[in-house]
Residue frames as qw, qx, qy, qz and C-alpha x, y, z in Angstrom:
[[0.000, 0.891, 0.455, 0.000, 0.00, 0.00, 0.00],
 [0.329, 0.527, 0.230, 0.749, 0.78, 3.41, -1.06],
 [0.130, -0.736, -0.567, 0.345, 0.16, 6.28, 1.83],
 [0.038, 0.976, 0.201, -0.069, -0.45, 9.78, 1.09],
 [0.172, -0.899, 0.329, 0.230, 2.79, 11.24, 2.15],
 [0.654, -0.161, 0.605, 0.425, 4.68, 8.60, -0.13],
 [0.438, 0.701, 0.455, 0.332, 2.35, 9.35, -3.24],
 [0.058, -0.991, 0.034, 0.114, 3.32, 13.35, -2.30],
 [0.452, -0.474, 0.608, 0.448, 7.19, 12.10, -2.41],
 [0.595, 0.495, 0.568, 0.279, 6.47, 11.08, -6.15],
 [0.259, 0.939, 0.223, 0.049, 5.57, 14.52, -6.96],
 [0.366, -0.832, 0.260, 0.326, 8.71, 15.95, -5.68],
 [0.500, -0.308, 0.716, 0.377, 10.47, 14.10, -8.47],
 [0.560, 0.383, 0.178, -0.713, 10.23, 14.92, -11.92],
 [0.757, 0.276, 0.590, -0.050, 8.74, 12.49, -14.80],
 [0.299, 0.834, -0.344, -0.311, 11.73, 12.62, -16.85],
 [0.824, 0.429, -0.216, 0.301, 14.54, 10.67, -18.90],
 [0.214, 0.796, -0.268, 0.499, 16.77, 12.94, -17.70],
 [0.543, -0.616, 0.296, -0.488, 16.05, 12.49, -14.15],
 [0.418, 0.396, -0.816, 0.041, 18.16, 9.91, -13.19],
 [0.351, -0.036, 0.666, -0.657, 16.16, 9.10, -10.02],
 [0.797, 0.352, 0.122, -0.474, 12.69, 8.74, -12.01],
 [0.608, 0.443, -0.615, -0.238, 14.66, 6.29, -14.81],
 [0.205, 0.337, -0.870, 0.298, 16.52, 4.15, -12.39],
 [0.419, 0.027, 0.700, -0.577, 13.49, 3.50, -10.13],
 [0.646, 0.423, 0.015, -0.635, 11.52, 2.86, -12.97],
 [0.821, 0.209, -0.524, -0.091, 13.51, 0.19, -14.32],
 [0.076, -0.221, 0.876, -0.423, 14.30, -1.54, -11.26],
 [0.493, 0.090, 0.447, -0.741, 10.64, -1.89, -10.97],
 [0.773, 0.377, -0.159, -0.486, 10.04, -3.05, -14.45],
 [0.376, 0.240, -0.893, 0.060, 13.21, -5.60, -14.68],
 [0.345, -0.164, 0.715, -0.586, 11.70, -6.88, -11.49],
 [0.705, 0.343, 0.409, -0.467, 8.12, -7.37, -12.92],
 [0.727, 0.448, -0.425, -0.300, 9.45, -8.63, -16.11],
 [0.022, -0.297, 0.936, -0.189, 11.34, -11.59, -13.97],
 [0.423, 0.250, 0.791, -0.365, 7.94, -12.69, -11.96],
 [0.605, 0.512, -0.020, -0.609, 6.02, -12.02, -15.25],
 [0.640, 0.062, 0.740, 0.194, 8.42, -14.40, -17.71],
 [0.150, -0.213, 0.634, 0.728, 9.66, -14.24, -21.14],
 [0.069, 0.368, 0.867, 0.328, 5.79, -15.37, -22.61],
 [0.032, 0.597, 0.738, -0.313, 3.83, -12.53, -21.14],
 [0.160, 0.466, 0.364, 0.790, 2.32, -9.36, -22.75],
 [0.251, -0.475, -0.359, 0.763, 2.36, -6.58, -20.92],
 [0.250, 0.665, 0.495, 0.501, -0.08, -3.79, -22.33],
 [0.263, -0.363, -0.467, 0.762, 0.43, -0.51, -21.87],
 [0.140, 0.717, 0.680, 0.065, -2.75, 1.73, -21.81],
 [0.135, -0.776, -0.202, 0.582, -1.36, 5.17, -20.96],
 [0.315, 0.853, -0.232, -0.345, 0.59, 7.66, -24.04],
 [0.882, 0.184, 0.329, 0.282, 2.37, 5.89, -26.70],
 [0.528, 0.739, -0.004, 0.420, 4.08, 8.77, -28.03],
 [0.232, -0.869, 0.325, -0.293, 6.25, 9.74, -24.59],
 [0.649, 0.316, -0.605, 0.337, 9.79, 8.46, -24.85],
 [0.087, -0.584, 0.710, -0.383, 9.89, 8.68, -20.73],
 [0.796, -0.175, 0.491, -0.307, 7.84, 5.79, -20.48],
 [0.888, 0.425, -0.113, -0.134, 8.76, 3.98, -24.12],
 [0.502, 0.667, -0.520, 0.181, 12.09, 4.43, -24.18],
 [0.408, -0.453, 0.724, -0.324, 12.55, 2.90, -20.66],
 [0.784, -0.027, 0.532, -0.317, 9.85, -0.11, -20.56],
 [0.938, 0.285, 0.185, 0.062, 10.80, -1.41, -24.22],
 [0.100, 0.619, -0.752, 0.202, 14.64, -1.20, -23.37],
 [0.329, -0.264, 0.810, -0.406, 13.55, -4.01, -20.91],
 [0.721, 0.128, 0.579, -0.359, 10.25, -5.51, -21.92],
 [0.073, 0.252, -0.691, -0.673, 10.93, -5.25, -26.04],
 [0.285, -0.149, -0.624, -0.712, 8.09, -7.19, -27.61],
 [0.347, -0.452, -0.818, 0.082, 6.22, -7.95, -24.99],
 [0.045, 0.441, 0.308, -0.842, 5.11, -4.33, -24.46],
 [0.156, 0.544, 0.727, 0.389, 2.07, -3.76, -26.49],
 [0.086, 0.196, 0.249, -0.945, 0.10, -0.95, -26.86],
 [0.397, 0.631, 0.644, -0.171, -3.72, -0.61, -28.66],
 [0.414, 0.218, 0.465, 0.751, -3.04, -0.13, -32.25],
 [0.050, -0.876, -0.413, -0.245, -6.42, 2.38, -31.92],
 [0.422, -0.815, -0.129, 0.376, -4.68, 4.26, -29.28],
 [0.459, 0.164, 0.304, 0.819, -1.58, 5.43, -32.20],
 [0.101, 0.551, 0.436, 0.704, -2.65, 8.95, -32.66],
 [0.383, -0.728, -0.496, -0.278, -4.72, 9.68, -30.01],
 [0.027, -0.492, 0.396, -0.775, -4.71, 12.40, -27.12],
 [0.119, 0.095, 0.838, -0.523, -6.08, 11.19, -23.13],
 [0.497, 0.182, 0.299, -0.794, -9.28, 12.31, -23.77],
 [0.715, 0.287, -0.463, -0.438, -10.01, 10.22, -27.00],
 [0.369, 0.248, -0.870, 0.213, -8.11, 7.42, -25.58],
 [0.226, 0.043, 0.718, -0.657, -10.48, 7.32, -22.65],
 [0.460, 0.338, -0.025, -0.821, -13.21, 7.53, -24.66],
 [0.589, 0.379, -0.686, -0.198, -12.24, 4.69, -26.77],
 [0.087, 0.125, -0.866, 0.477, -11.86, 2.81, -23.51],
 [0.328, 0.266, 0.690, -0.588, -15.20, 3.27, -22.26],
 [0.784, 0.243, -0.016, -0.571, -17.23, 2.64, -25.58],
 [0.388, 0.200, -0.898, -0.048, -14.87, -0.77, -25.72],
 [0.173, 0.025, 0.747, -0.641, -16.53, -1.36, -22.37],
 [0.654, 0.295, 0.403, -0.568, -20.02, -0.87, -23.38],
 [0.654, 0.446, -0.372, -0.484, -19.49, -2.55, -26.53],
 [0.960, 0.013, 0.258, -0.111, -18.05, -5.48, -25.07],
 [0.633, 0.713, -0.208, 0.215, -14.88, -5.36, -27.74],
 [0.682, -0.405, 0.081, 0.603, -11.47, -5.97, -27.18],
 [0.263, 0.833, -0.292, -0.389, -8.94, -3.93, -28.46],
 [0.787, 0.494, -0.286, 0.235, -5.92, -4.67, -31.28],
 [0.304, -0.775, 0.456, 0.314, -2.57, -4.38, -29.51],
 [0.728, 0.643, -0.170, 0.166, 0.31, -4.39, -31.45],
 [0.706, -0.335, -0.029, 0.623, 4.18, -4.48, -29.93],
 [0.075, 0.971, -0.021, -0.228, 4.93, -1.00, -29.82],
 [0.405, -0.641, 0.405, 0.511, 8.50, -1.59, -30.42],
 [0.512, 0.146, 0.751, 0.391, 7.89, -2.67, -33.74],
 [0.236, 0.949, 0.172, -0.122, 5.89, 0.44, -34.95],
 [0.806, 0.212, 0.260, 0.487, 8.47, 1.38, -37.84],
 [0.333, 0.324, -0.105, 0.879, 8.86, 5.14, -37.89],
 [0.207, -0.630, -0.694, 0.280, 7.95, 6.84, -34.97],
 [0.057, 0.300, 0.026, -0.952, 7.61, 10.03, -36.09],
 [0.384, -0.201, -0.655, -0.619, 4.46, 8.65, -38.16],
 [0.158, -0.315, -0.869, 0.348, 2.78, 7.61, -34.82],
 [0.065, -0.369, -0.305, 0.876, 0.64, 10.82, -34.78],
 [0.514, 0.251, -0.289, -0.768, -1.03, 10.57, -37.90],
 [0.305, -0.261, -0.879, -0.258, -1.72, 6.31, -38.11],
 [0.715, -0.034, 0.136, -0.685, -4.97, 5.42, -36.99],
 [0.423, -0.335, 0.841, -0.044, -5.97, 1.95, -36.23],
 [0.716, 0.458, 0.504, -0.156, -8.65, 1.69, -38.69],
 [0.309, 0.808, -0.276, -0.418, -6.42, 3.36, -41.56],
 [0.910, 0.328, -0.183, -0.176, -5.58, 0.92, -44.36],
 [0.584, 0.586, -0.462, 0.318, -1.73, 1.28, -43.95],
 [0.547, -0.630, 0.472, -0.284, -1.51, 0.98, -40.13],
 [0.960, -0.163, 0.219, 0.059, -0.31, -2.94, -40.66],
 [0.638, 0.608, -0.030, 0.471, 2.10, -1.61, -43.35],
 [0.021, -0.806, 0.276, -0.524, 3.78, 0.52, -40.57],
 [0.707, -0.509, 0.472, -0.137, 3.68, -2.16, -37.62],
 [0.369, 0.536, -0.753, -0.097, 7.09, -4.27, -39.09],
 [0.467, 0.092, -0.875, -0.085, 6.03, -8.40, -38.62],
 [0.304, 0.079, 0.680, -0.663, 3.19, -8.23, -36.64],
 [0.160, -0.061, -0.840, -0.515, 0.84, -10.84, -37.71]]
């Protein structure tokens, strides 16, 4: 459990690359959970797909086994939430796709998951 005045210590510390604190704790955490997890599992991650402090750490460590929801490519929080909660009422999974495999990320802003060429950008994902 998490108390208050720990979650407040978080803040104190920013959510950077740079920050050698925020990196280092961050992959301690993740090498960890990628041990008890195991080489077979798929780890999805739901938050921004387009912010190297969280990519560039977790798929140093997790590589393909960090997915992301091919829908989610493009999108800002709000949409992305949105998208979440009519999957919900609809019952629906998403796509995921291994993020690390998305082929130029400077194109990540304009695919879309329903756009013909989005498979033509994600490099051997069948």
């Amino acid at each position: 459990m998490i108390r208050f005045a720990r979650l407040r210590g978080f803040s104190r510390s920013p959510i950077s690359e740079k920050n050698s604190r925020y990196r280092l704790s961050l992959a301690r955490t993740v090498k960890g959970l990628a041990a008890e997890l195991g080489s077979d599992c798929e780890v999805v991650l739901l938050g921004s797909v387009a912010r190297g402090k969280y990519l560039n750490i977790l798929g140093q460590i997790l590589g393909d086994q960090l997915l992301v929801p091919a829908e989610f490519i493009g999108r800002g929080d709000l949409s992305r939430g949105a998208l979440l909660l009519r999957c919900i009422k609809d019952n629906r999974e998403l796509n995921y796709v291994p993020i690390l495999r998305v082929a130029d990320w400077r194109l990540m802003s304009t695919l879309r998951a329903d756009a013909p060429n989005l498979s033509a950008a994600v490099v051997g994902h069948e």
